[in-house]
RODO-2510 file (C-alpha; in nm, 4 decimals, decimal comma):
residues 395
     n   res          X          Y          Z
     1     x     0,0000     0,0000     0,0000
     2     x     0,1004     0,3601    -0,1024
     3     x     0,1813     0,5794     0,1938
     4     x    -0,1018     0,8241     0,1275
     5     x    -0,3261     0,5421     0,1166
     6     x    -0,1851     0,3591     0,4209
     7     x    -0,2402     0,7276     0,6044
     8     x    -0,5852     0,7543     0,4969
     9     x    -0,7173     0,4144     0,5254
    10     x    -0,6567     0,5017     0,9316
    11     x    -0,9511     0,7159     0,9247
    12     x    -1,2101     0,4871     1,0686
    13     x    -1,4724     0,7008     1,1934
    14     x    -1,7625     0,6167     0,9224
    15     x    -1,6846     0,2605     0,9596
    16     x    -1,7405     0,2569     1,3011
    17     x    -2,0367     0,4174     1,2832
    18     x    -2,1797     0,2012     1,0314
    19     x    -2,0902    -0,1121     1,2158
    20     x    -2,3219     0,0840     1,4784
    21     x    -2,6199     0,0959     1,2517
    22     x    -2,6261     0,4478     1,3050
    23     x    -2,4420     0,6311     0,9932
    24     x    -2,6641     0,9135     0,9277
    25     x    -2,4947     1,0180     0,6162
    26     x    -2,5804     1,0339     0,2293
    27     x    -2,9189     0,8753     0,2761
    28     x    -3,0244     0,8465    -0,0892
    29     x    -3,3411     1,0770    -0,1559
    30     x    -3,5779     0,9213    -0,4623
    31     x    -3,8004     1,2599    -0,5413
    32     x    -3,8063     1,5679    -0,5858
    33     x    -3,6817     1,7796    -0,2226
    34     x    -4,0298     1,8880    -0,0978
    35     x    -4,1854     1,8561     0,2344
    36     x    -4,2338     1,5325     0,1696
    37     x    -3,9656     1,2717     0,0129
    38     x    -3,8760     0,8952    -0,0497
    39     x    -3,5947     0,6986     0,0750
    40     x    -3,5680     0,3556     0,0587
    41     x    -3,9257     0,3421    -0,1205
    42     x    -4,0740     0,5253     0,2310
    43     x    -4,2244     0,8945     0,2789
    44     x    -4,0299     1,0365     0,5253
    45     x    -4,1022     1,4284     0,6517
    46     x    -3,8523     1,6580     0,5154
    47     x    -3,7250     1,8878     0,7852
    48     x    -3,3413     1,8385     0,6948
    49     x    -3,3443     2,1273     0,4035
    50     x    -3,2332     2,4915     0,3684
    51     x    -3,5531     2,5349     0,1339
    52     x    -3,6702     2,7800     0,3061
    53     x    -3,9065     2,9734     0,0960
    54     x    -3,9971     2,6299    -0,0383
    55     x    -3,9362     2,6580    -0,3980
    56     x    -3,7813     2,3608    -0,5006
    57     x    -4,0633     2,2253    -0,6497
    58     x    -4,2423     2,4882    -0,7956
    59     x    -4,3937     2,4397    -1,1458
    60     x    -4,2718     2,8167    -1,2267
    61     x    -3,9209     2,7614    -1,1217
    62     x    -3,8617     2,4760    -1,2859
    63     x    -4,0437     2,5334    -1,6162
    64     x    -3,7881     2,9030    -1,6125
    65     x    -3,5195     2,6711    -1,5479
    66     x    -3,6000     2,4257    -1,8921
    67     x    -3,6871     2,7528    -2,0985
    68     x    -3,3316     2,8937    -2,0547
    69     x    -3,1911     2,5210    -2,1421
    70     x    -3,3548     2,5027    -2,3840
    71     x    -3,2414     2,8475    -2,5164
    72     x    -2,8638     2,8242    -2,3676
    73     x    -2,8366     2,5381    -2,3530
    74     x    -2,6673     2,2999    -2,0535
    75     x    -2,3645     2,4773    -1,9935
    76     x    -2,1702     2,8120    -2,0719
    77     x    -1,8401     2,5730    -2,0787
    78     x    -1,6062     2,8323    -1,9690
    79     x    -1,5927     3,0837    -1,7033
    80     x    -1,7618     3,5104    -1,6822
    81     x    -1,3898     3,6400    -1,7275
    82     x    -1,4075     3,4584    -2,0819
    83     x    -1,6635     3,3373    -2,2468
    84     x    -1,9218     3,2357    -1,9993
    85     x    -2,1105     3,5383    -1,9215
    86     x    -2,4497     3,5568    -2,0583
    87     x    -2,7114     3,8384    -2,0600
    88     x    -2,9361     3,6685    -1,7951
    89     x    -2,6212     3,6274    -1,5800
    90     x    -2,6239     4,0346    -1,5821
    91     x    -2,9835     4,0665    -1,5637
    92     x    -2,9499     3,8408    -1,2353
    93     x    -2,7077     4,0467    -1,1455
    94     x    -2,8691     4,3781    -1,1526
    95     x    -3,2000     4,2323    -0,9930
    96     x    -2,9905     4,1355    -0,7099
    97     x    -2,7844     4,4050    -0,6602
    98     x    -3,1346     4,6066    -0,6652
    99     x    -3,2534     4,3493    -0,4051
   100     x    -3,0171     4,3623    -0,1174
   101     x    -3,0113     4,7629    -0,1662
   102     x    -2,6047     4,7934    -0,3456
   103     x    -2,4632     4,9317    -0,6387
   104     x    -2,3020     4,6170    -0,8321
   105     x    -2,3344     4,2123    -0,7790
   106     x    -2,0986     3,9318    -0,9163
   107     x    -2,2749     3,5900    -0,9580
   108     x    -2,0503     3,3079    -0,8282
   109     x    -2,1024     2,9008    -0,9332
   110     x    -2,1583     2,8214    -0,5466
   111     x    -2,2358     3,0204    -0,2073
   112     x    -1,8745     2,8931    -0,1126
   113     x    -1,7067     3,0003    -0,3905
   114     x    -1,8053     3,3809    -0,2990
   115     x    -1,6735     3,3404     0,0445
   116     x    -1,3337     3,1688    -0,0272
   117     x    -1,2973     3,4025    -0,3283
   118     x    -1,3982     3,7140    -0,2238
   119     x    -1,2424     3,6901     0,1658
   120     x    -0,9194     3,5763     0,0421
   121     x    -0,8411     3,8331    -0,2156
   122     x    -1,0123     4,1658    -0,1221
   123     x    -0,7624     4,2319     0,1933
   124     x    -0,3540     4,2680     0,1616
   125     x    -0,0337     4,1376     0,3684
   126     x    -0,0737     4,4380     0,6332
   127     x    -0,4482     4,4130     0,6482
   128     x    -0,6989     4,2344     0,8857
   129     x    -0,9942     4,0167     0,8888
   130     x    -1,1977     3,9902     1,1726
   131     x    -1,4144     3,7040     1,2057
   132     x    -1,7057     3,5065     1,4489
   133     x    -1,5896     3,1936     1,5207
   134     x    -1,8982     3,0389     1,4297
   135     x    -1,8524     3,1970     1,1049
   136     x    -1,9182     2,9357     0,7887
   137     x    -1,6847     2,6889     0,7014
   138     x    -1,6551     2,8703     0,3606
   139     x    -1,5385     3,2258     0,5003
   140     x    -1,2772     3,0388     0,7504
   141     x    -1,1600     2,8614     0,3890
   142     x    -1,1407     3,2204     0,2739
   143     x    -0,9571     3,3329     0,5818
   144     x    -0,6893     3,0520     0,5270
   145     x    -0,5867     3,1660     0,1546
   146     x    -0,5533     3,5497     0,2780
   147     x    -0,2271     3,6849     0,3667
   148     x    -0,3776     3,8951     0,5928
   149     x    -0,3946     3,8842     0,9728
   150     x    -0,6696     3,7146     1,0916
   151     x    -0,8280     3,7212     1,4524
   152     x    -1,1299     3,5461     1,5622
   153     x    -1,3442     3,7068     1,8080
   154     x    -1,6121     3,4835     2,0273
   155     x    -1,9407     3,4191     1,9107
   156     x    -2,1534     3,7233     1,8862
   157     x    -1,9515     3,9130     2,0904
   158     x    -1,9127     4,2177     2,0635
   159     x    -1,6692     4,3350     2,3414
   160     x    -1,4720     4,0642     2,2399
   161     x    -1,4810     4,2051     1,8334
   162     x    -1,4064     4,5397     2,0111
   163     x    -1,0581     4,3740     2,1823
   164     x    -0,9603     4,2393     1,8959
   165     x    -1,0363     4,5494     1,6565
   166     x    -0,7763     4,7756     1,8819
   167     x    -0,4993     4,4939     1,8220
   168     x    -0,5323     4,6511     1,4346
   169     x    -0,3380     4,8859     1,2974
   170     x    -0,5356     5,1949     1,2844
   171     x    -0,4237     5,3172     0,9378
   172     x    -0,5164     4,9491     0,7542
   173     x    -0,8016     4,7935     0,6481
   174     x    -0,9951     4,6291     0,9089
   175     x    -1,2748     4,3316     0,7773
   176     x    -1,5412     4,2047     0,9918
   177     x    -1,7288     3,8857     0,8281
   178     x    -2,0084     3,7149     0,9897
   179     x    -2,3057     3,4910     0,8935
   180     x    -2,6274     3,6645     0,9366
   181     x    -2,7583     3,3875     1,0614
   182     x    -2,5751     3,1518     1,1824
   183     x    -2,6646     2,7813     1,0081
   184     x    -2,5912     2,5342     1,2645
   185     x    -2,7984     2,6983     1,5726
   186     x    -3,0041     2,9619     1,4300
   187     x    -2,9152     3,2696     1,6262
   188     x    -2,8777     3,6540     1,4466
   189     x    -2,5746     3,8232     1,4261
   190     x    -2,5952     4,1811     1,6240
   191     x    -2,5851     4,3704     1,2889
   192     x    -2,6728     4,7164     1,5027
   193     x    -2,3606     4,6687     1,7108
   194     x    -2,1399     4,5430     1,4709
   195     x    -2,1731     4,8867     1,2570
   196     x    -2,1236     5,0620     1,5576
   197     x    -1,7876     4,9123     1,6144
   198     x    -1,6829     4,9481     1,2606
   199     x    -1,7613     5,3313     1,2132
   200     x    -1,5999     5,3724     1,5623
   201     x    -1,2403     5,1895     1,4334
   202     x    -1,3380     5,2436     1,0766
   203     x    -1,3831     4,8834     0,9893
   204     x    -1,5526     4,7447     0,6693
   205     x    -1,8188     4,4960     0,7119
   206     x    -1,9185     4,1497     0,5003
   207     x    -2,2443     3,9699     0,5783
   208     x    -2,3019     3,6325     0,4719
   209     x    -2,6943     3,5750     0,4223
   210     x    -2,6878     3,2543     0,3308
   211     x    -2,9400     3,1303     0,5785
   212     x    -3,1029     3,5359     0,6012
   213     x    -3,2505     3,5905     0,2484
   214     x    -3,5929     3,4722     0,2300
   215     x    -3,6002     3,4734     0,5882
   216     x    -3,5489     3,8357     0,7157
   217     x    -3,6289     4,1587     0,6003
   218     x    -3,8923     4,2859     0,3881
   219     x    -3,9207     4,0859     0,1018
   220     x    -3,6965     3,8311     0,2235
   221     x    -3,4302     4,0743     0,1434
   222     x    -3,2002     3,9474     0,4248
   223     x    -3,0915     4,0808     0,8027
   224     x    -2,9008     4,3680     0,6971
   225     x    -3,2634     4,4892     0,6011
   226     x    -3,4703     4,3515     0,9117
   227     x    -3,2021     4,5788     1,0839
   228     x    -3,2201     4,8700     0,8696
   229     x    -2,8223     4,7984     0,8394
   230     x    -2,7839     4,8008     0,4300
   231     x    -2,6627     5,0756     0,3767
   232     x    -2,3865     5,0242     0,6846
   233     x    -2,2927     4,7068     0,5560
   234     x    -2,0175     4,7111     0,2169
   235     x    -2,0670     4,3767     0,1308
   236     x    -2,3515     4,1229     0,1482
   237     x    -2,3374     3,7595     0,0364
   238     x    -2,6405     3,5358    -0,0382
   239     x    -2,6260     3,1913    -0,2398
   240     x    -2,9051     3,0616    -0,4680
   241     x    -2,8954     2,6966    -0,3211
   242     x    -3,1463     2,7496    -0,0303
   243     x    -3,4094     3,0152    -0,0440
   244     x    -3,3891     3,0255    -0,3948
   245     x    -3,3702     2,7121    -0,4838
   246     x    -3,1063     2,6617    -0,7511
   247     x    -2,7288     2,6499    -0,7040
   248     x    -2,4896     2,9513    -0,7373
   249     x    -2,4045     3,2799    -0,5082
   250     x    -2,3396     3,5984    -0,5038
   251     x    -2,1694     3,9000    -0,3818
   252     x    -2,3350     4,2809    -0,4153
   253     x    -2,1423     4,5633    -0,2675
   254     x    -2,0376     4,9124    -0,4812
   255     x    -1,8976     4,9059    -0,8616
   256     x    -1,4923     4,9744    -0,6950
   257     x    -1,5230     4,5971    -0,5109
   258     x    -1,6420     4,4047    -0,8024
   259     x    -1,4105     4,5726    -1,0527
   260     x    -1,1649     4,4524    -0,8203
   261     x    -1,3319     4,1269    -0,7219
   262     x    -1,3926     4,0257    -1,0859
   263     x    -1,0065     4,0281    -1,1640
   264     x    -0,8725     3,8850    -0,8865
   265     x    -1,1130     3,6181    -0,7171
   266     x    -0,9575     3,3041    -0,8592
   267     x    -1,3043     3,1235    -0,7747
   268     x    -1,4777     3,3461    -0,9555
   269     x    -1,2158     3,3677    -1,2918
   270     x    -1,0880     3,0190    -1,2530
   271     x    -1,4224     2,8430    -1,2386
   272     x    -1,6920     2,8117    -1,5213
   273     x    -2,0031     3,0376    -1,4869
   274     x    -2,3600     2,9333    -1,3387
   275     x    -2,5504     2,7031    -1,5202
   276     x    -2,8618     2,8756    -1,7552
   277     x    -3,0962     2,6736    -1,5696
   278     x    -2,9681     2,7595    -1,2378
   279     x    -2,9394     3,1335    -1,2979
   280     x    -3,3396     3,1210    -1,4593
   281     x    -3,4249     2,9362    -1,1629
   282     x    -3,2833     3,1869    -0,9276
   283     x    -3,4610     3,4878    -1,1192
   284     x    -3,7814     3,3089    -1,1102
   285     x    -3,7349     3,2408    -0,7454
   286     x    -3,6354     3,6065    -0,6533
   287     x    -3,9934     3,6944    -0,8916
   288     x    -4,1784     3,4608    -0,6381
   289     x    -4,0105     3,6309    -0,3029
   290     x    -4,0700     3,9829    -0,4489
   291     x    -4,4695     3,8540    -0,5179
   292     x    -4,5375     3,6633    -0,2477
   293     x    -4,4553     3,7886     0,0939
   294     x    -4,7534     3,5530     0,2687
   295     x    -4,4526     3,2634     0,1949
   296     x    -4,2723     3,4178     0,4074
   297     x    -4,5200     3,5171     0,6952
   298     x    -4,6606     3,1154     0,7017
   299     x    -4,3154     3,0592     0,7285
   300     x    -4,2785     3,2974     1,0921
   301     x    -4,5793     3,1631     1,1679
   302     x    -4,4593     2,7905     1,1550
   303     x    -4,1145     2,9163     1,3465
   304     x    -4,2601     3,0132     1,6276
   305     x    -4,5432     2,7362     1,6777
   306     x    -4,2607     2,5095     1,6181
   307     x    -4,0377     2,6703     1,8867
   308     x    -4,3168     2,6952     2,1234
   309     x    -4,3569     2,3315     2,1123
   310     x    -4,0345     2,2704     2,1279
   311     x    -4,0059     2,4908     2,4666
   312     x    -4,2536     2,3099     2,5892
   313     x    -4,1405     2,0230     2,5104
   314     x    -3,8266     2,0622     2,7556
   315     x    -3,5831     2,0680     2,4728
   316     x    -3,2746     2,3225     2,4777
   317     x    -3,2638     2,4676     2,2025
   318     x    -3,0144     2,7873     2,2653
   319     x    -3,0685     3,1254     2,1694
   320     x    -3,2513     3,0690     1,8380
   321     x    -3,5255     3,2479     1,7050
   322     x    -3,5523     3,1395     1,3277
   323     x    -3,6692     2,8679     1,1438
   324     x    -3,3177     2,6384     1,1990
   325     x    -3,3731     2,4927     1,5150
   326     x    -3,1072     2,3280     1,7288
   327     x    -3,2110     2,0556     1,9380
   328     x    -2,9323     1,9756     2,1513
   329     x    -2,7856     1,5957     2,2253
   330     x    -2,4415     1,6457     2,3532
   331     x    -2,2937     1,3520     2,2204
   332     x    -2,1836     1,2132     1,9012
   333     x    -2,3362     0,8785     1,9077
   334     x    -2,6585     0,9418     2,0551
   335     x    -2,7151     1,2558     1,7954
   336     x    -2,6958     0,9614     1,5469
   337     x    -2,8718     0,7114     1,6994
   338     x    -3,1567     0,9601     1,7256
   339     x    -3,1505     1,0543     1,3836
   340     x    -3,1910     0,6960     1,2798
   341     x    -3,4527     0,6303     1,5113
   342     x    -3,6383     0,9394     1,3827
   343     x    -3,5786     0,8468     1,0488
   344     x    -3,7549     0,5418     1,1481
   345     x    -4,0371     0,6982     1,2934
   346     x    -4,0978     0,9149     0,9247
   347     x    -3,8575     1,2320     1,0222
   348     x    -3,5864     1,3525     0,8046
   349     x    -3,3382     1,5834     1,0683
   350     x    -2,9676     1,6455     0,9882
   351     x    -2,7248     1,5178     1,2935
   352     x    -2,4140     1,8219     1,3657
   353     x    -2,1277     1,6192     1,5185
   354     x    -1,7615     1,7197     1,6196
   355     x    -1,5495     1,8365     1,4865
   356     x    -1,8429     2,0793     1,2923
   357     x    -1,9340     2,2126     1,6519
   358     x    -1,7492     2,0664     1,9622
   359     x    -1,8128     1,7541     2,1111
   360     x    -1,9949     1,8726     2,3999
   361     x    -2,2162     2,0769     2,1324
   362     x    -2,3862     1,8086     1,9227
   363     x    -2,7240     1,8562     1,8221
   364     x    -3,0327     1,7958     1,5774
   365     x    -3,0674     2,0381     1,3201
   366     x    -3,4347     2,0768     1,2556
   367     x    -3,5048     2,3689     0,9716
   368     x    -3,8469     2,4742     0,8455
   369     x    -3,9850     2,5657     0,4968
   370     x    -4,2491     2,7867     0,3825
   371     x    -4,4440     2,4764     0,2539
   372     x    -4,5102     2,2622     0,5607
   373     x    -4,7877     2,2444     0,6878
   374     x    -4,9038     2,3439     1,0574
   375     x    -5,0085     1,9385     1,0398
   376     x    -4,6444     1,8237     0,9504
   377     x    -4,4946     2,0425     1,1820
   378     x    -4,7471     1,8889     1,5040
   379     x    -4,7040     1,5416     1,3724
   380     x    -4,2684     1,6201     1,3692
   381     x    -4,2924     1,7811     1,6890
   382     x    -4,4815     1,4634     1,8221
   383     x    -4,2223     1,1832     1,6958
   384     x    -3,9334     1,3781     1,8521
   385     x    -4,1069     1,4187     2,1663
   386     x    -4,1568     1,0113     2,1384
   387     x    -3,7791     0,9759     2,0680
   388     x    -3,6164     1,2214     2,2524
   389     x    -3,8130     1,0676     2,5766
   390     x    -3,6862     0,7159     2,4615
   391     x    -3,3288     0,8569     2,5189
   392     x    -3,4159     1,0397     2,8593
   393     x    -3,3857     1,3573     2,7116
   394     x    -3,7262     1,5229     2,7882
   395     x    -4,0280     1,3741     3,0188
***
């Protein structure tokens, strides 16, 4: 055996878990991702996705989606810097930039490609980042190809962002990334504060709304507009493979970034361009958002029925107070051992395991969509109140 294989064949972990009947990974979905889907020829309830608006499945989405294949094609088989930009890439572009309230946006193949190309190129050698250290895997990928200085500051902290924004030099550039919401337990960044900080050390600030647009904000337009923050905040992220229901990101912030951004973010000029299909998708989804706010109202309205039952329930769920719910386990093997057993009982839920949080930090990840039903959501709460009592974990 090779010595990289010999190295790697030590990593265990999955096997162990499997010989535990309790791998809760790559479970093979046969339909379309709805509130309802089949695995293993069983429907199972969905509450496992980042669909939040719900419009995975929805007849104009996907008929925008095979209109623009038909017309483009499958592909653009090359990336924007060359010959892979198309109009409705720009269109896209413009609708979004309009959307989140900036000047310019740059559409990205994935949500991760905007954080690892835009956080590791937009700062220099004598420069600093400044980021949550709950921040998304993506960003800290970003963080790791930067030659700046990075410091972490505690998780939605703000005198502990303060600390570490007077070890900066005051004359250099100063970035503060953070999710908006943060995907694992569902709490808000404190937007308010954070712009506080950064006018009072002259910082620049990136929001990742993954997990906020569609959510937050009128519109769905994000948390940087539920906190009346847009204009505060010089860059805002979103990516087009949960609330609107394709695959792609992007980046909006003002015409001097993306000039800069767009010839010098290797993921962005080293990587061929957004699909047709997934940028049609996207603009029909952002139509639908824009159209249809009462989406996003059934989908409060679920959030906090859900988290009431929860509550009562005698789960902890932390601090919070959107549709991803954390129900916390506190140990590896029982988080999957309860996800099987709830996959059993007709519940799709996503196990979070070390090293994704810590060890001591394991949990359920339970996220809501705009489609469930009141119904779904009582009959969900009910099977993990039957589970989760199994374990000892609630009376």
């Amino acid at each position: 055996m090779k010595l990289l294989q010999a190295k790697l064949s030590q990593y265990q972990e999955p096997q162990k878990a499997k010989a535990l009947g309790i791998y809760p990974y790559f479970r093979k979905i046969e339909s379309e991702q709805d509130t309802e889907v089949y695995i293993g020829g069983k429907k199972v309830l969905m509450f496992g996705s980042n669909s939040y608006m719900g419009l995975t499945n929805h007849p104009k989405v996907k008929e925008a989606a095979i209109e623009a294949t038909k017309k483009y094609g499958t592909g653009c088989a090359g990336s924007p810097f060359l010959n892979g930009t198309l109009d409705i890439h720009k269109e896209l572009e413009a609708r979004l930039a309009a959307f989140v309230g900036k000047e310019d946006a740059m559409i990205y193949s994935t949500g991760f490609e905007v954080n690892l190309g835009v956080v590791s190129c937009i700062t220099g050698r004598e420069d600093y980042i400044l980021l949550d250290e709950q921040d998304h895997a993506s960003i800290i990928e970003g963080r790791r190809l930067s030659f700046s200085t990075a410091y972490k500051y505690k998780h939605n902290d703000m005198a502990s962002l303060e600390t570490q924004l007077q070890k900066c030099a005051p004359d250099k550039v100063k970035l503060i990334v953070t999710d908006g919401v943060f995907s694992m337990e569902g709490d808000v960044a404190n937007l308010p504060e954070i712009v506080r900080l950064a006018k009072k050390y002259n910082a620049t600030i990136m929001v990742d709304e993954a997990h906020g647009i569609g959510v937050f904000g009128k519109q769905g337009r994000g948390t940087c507009n539920h906190f009346g923050v847009s204009d505060d905040v010089d860059l805002i992220m979103g990516t087009f493979s949960k609330s609107f229901a394709s695959l792609g990101g992007f980046i909006a912030c003002d015409k001097s970034i993306t000039n800069y951004l767009r010839h010098h973010s290797r993921s962005y000029i080293f990587t061929a361009s957004i699909t047709p299909a997934s940028t049609a998708a996207a603009n029909a989804a952002l139509d639908i958002m824009l159209n249809e706010p009462e989406r996003q109202q059934h989908l409060w309205d679920l959030t906090h029925y859900a988290l009431d039952g929860f509550r009562s329930m005698g789960c902890e769920i932390g601090n919070t107070s959107t549709p991803i719910i954390p129900l916390f386990i506190r140990d590896n093997n029982k988080t999957f051992a309860i996800t099987r057993d709830l996959m059993n009982e007709g519940i799709f839920v996503n196990p979070v395991v070390s090293p994704a949080v810590a060890s001591h930090d394991t949990l359920i990840r339970f996220s809501l969509m705009a489609t469930h039903t009141k119904e779904q959501v009582t009959i969900a709460l009910e099977k993990i109140h039957k589970v989760f009592r199994s374990y000892g974990l609630v009376e």
